[in-house]
C-alpha positions in Angstrom: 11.4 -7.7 -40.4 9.4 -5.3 -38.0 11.7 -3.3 -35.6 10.6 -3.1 -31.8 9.7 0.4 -32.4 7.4 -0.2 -35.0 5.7 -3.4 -32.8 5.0 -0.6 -30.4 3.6 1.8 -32.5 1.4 -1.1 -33.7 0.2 -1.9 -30.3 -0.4 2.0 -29.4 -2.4 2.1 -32.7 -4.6 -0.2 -32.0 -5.2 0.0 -28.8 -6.2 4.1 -28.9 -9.6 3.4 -27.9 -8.7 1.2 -24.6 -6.1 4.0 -24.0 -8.8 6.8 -24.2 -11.3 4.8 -22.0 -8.1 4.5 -19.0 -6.8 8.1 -19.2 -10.9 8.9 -19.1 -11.4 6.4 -15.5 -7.6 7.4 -14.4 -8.9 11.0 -14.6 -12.6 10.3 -12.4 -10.3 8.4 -9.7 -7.8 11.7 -9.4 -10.2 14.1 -9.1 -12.4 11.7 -6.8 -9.6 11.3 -4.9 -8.6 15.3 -4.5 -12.4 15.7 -3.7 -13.1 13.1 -0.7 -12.6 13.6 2.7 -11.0 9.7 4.2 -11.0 11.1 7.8 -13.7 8.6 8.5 -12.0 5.6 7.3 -8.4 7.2 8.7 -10.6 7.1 12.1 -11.8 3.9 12.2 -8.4 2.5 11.3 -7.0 4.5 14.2 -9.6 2.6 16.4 -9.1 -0.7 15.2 -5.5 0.0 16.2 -6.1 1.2 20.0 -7.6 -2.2 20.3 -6.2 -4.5 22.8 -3.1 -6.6 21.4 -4.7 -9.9 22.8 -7.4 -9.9 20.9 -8.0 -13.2 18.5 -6.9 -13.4 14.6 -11.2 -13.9 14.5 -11.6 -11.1 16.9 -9.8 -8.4 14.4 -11.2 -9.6 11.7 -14.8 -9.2 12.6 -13.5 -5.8 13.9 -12.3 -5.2 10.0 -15.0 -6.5 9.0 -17.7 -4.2 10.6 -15.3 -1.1 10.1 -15.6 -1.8 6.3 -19.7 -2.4 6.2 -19.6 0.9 8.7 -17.7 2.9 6.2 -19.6 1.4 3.0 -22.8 2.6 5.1 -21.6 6.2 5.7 -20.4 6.7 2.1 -24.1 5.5 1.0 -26.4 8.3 3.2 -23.6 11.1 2.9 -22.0 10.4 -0.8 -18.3 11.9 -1.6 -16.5 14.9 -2.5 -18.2 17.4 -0.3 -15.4 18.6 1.1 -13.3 19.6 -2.5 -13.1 23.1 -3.9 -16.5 24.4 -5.1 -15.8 24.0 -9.0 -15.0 20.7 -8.8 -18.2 19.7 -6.9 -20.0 20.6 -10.4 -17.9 18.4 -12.1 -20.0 15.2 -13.8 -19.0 12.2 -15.7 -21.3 10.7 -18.1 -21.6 6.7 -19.7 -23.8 6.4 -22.3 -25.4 3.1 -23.6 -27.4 2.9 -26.7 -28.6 -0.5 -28.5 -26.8 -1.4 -31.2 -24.5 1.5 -30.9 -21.2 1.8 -29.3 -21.1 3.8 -26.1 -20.4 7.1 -25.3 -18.1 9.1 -22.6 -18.6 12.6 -21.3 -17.4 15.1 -18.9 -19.5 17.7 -18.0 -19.3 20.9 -15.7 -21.9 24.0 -14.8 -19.7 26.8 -12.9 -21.3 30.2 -12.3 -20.8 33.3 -13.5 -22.3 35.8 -11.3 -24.9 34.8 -8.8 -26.6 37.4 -6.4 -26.3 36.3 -2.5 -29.7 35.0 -2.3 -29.3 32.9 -5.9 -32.3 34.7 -7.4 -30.0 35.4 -10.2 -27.4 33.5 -11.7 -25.4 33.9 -14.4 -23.3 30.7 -15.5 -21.6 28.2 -18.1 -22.0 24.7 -19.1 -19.0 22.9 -20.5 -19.3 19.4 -22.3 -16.4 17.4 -23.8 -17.8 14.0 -24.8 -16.3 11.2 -27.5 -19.1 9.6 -29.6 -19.5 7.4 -32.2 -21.4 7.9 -36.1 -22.0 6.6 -38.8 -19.5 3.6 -37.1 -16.2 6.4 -36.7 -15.4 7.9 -33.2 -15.7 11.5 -33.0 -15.1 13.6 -31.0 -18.0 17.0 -29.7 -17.8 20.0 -27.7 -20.5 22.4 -26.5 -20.4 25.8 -24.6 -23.0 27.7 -23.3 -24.1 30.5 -21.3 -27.3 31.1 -19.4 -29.5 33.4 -16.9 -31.5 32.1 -14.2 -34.1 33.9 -12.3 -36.5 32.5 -9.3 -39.9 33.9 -8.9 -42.5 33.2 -6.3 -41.2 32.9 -3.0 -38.3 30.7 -4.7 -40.3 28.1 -6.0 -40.3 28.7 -9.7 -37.2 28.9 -11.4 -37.0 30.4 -15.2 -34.4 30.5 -17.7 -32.9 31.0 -20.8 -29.5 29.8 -22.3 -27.5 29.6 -26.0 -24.9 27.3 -27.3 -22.1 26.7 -29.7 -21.7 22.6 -30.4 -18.6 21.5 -32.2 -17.6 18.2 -33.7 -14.2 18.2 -34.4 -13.5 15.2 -36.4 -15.5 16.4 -39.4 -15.4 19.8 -38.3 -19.7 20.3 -37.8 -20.8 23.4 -35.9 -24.2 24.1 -34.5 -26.0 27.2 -32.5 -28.6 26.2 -30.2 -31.3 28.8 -27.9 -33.5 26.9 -25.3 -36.0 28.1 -22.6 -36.4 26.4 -19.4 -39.0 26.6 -16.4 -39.3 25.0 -13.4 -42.2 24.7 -11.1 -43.1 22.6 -8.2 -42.5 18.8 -9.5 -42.8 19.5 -13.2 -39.5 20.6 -15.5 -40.1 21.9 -18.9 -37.4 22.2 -21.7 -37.3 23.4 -25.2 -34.4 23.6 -27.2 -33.7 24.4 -30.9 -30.8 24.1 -32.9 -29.7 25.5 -35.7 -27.0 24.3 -38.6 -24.1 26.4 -39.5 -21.6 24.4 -40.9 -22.0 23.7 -44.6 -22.2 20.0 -46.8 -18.7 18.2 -45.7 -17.2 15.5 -48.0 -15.8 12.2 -46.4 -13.7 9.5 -47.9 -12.6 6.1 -46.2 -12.3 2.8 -46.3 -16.2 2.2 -47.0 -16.6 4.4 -49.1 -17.4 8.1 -49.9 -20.4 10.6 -49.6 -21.1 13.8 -47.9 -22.1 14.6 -44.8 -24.5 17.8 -43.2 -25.4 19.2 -40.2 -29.3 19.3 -38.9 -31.5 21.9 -38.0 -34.0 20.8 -35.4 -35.8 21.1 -32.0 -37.0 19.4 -28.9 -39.5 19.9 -26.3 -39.0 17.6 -22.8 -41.6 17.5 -19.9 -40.4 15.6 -16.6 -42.4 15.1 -13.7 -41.4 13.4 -10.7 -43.2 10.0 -9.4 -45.7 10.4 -6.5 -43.9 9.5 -2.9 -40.3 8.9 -4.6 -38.7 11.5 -4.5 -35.7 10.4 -6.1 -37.8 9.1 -9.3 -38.8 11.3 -11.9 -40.2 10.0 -15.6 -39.6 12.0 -18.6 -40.9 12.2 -22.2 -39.7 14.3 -25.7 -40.7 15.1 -28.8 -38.1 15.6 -30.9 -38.1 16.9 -35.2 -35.3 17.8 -37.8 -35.5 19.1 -41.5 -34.0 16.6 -43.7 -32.3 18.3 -46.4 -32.2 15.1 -48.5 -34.8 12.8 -47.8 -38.4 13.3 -48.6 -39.7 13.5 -45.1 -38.2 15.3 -42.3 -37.5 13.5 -38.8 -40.4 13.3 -36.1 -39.4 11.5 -33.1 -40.2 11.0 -29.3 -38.0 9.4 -26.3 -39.5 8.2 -22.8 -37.5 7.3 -19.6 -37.5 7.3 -16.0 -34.4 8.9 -14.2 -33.4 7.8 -10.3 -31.1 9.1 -8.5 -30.0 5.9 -6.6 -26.8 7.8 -4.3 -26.7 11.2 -3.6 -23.7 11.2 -6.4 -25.2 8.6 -8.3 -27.6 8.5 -11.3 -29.3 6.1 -13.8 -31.8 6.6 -16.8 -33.4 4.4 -19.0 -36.2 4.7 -21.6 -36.8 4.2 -25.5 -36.1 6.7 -28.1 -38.1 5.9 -31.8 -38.7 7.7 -35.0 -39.7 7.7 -38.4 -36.3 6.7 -39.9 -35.5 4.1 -37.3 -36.8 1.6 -35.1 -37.5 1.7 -31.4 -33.9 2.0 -29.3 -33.6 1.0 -25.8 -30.7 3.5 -24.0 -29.2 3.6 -20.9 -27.3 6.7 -18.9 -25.4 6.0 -15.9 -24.3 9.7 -14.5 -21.5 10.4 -11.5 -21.4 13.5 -9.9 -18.7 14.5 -7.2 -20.8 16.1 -4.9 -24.1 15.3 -3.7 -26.7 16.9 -5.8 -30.0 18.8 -4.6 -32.4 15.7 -4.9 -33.5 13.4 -2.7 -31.5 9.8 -3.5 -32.8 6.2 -2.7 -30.3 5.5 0.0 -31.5 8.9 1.8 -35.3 9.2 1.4 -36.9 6.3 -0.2 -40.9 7.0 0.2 -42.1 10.1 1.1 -45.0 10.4 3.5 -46.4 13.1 0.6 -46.8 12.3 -2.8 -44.7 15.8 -3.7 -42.8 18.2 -1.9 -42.2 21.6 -3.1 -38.9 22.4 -4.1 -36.7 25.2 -2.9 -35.2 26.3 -6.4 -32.1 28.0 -5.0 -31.2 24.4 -4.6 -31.3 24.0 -8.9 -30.2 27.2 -9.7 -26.9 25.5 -11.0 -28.9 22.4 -12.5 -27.6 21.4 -16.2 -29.4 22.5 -18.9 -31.4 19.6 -20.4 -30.7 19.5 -24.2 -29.6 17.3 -27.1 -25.7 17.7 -27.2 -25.0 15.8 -30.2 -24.9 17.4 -33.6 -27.6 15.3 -35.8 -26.2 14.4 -39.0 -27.5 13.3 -42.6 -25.3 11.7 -44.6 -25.4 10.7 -48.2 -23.3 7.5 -49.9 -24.0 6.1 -52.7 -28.0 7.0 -53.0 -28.8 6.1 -49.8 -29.7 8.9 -47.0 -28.7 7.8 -43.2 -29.7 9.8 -40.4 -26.9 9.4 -37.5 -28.4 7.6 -34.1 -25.9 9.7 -32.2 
């Protein structure tokens, strides 16, 4: 006969993920919370309440009613968190879909290092913590890097450089990365390569058993932004990885368009396809607590010029556009599988 303690146990067991997935929302809502200013809602509630007392029951509620739309409509052209601490304003939460794939959670954060007073130079860190999924087991990946950012030409080209250390604790993975990064008018270029350095590790589970390794690999990513949105950009990659198993190596490309629909809001979708897999439509939806540089749908729409030049000082803090997850090959049983994730 089970003993309460062990029906708890049970119950925590199995319901980890879920647990994860709360602590992971609880966590956005605190520091949204800490982050927003609510003197706008804390004034219109002190308005509704200087209203005459004879007023009808249909009287205050239309009075609630338009307070509500009237708040909704402020939070929508000025976004939240503007008014927390600085670090926190670079704080970004990540959802990931991918088809036939289970979803993925991040938390990500650029702070700087040293920046000059005019931002021509910056110095600064990206830190990702993100729980993924391969090969059908949650895992869990880290990456930390540091870059230098310098703006050239009146402010209007921005170049850079950056490295990285990936981690994957769960089957203990490590990776070194290098990319190069220029931005210029509309157009954002990106190229990244990464580089294995964690040797072959064994695995043994309930399917089975096999080896797993690490990928070397590189990616190259052009985005340019669509003519009179400004809050619409399309992006394409092409992507490669030495296969130290299989008889090809991997050749890929992705395509998407990116909008950023609130200025703390932002969605991509697009298609990623290579030679070891089929076409796979994804999905990113992005929150960040403060508003970022761009332009968002519920600010600026349509432009009245297909493209405006950007002031770079604006993106001197931008995230670094790379492939965070460790690629993996993994052997069982004769067959080579080349992780989606």
């Amino acid at each position: 006969m089970k003993t309460l303690k062990d029906l708890i146990f049970r119950k925590l067991v199995l319901n980890r993920r879920k647990n994860r997935c709360i602590v992971f929302i609880l966590l956005g809502i605190l520091v949204f919370i800490s982050t927003t200013d609510f003197s706008g809602a804390q004034d219109s509630l002190d308005q509704g309440a200087k209203q005459p007392s004879s007023v009808t029951v249909k009287e205050g509620t239309e009075m609630l009613v338009d307070n509500a739309v009237q708040l909704g409509v402020n939070w929508l052209k000025t976004g939240v968190g503007n008014n927390g601490p600085n670090w926190a304003k670079r704080i970004e939460f990540e959802f990931d879909l991918q088809e036939d794939n289970e979803p993925v959670w991040s938390i990500l954060t650029v702070q700087p290092l040293f920046q000059t007073d005019d931002k021509s130079r910056t110095y600064f860190t990206q830190l990702r913590l993100a729980r993924n999924h391969k090969f059908g087991d949650s895992r869990t990946t880290a990456n930390l890097g540091l870059g230098y950012r310098q703006l050239f030409n009146n402010n209007s080209l921005l170049l850079g450089a950056n490295a990285f250390f990936d981690y994957e604790s769960d089957m203990d993975h490590t990776r070194i990365g290098g990319g190069l990064e220029a931005k210029w008018h509309n157009f954002d270029f990106f190229a990244n390569l990464y580089e294995a350095t964690s040797d072959i590790r064994s695995y043994s589970n309930a399917s089975g058993s096999g080896t797993e390794e690490a990928l070397d690999g590189f990616d190259l990513e052009l985005t340019s932004q669509v003519p009179y949105l400004p809050w619409m950009r399309i992006r394409g990659k092409y992507y490669g990885y030495n296969s130290n198993q299989a008889s090809d190596d991997i050749d890929g490309w992705s395509a998407s368009t990116e909008m950023d629909l609130h200025p703390n809001m932002r969605l991509e979708f697009g298609i990623t396809d290579d030679n070891f897999s089929d076409g796979t439509l994804f999905a990113r939806f992005t929150f960040q607590l403060a508003n970022n540089a761009r332009p968002a749908a519920t600010t600026k729409l349509v432009d009245d010029k297909p493209f405006e030049v950007r002031d770079m000082t604006e993106h001197s803090l931008d995230k670094v556009r790379r492939t965070n997850t460790i690629k993996v090959e993994r052997v069982a049983s004769g067959s080579i599988t080349i992780s989606r994730q």
